[in-house]
C-alpha positions in Angstrom: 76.7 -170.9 334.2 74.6 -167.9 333.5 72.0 -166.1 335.6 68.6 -165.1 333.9 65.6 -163.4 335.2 62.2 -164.2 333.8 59.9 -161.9 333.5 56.0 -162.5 332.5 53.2 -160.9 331.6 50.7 -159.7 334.6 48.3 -161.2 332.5 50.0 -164.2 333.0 49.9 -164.4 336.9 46.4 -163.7 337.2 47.3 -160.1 338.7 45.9 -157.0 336.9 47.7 -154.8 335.2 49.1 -151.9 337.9 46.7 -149.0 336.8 44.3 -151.2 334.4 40.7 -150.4 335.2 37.7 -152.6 334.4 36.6 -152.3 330.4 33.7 -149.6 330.8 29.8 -151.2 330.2 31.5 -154.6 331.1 28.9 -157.6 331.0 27.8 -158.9 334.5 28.5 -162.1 335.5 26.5 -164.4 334.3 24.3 -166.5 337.0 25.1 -169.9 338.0 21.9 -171.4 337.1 19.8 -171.3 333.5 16.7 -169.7 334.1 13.6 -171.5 334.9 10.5 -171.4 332.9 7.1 -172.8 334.2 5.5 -175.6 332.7 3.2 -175.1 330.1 4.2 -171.4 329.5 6.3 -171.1 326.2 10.1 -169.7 326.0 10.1 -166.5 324.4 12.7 -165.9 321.8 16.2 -164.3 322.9 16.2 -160.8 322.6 18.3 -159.4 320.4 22.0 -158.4 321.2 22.3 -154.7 321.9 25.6 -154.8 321.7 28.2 -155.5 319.1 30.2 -158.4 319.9 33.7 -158.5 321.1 36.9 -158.1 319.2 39.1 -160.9 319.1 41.7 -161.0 322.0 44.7 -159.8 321.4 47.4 -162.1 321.3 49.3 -162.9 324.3 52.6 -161.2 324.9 55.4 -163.4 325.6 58.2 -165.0 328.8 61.0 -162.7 328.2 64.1 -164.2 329.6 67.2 -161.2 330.3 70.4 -162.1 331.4 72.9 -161.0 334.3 76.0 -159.2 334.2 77.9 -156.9 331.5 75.8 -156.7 328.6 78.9 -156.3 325.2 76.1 -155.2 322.7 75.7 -152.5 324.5 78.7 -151.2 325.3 79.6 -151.5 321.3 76.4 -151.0 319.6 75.2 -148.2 322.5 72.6 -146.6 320.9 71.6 -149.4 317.7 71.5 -152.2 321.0 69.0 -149.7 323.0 66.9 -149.0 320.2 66.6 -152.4 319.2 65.5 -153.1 323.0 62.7 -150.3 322.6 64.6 -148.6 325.2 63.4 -144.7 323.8 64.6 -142.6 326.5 67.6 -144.1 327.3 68.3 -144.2 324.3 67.7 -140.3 324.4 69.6 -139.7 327.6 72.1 -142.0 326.2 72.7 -139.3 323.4 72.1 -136.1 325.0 75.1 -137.4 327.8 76.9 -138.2 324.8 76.7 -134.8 323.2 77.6 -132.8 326.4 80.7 -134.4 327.0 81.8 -134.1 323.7 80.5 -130.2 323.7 81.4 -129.6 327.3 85.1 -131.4 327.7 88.3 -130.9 326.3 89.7 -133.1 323.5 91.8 -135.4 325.6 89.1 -135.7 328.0 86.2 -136.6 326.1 87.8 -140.4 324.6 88.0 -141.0 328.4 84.5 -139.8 329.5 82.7 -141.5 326.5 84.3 -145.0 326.7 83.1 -144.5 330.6 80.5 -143.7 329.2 79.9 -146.8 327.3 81.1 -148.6 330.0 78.4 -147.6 332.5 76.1 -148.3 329.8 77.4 -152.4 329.2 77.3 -152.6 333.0 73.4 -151.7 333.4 71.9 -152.2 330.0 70.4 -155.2 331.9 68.8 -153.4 334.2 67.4 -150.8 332.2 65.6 -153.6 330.0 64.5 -154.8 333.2 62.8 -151.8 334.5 61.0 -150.9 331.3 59.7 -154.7 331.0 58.1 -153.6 334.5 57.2 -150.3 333.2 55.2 -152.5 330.4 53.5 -154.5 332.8 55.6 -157.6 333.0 56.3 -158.9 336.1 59.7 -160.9 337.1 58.4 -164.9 338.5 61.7 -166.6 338.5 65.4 -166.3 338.4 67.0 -169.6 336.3 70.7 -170.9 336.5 71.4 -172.4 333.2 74.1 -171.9 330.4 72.3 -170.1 327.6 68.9 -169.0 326.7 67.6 -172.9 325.5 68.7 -174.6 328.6 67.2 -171.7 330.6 63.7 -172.4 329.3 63.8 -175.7 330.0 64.5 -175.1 333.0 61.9 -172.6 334.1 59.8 -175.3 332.3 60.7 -178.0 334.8 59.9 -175.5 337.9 56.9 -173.8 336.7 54.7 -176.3 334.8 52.0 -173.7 334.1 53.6 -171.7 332.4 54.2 -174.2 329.4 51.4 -171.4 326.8 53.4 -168.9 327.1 56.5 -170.5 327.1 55.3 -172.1 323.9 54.9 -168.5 322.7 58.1 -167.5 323.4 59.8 -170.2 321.4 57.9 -169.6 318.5 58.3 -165.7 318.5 
């Protein structure tokens, strides 16, 4: 049984976005009643828009699902498996940690430091996907025991009903 942490968009839970600020000349709300016009008097045509009308939404990003414990792609594909993850400046530390010890140690030491290296890096890949998901504005809503990825979306499914849209998006990406 595997432990996996699901992490949503904010947009998602109905929370805004931490450091999102309302869209500048934002329409009003609109009232709760249609305006009433006296009898007798004629409606007067609409006035014109003065505005252009709003791009289409973007589409929704989706459930991300990352699992606990020693990541393997990491620790073999280091830098490839943090790239793929669009993990930049780990990616970049990764490297530049990478360089010094080879520069910095002396040739029997350096095997040992890099494979710790890489080891350090299996051990908390998970995490550093983690944080920059929350860095992106995706917030964690559930943590699901299940086998593999399938079962643990099915899962989530069965505890958190309304979040079937953008689970649907998530199978489909």
């Amino acid at each position: 049984m595997r432990i996996w942490t699901v992490h949503i968009p904010q947009e998602a839970t109905g929370r805004p976005r931490v450091g999102s600020v309302p869209a500048v000349g934002a329409a009003p709300p609109a009232p709760d009643h249609p305006p009433t016009v006296p009898e007798g008097a004629e409606q007067a045509a609409p006035p014109a828009p003065d505005r252009l009308p709003e791009p289409p939404a973007a589409p929704a990003r989706p459930v991300v699902l990352v699992p606990e414990g020693f990541s393997w792609p990491a620790f073999l594909f280091n830098v490839l498996w943090l790239l793929w993850h669009r993990l930049w400046l780990a990616a970049l530390g990764y490297l530049a940690l990478a360089v010094a010890i080879g520069a910095l140690l002396p040739a029997g030491a350096d095997f040992a430091a890099g494979l710790a290296l890489q080891f350090l890096l299996g051990a908390h890949a998970h995490d550093l996907r983690r944080r920059a998901l929350a860095r992106r504005g995706y917030a964690e809503a559930h943590v699901v025991a299940a086998p593999d990825r399938d079962s643990a979306l099915a899962r989530l499914l069965q505890l958190r009903p309304e979040l079937a849209g953008p689970l649907a998006r998530t199978v489909l990406a």
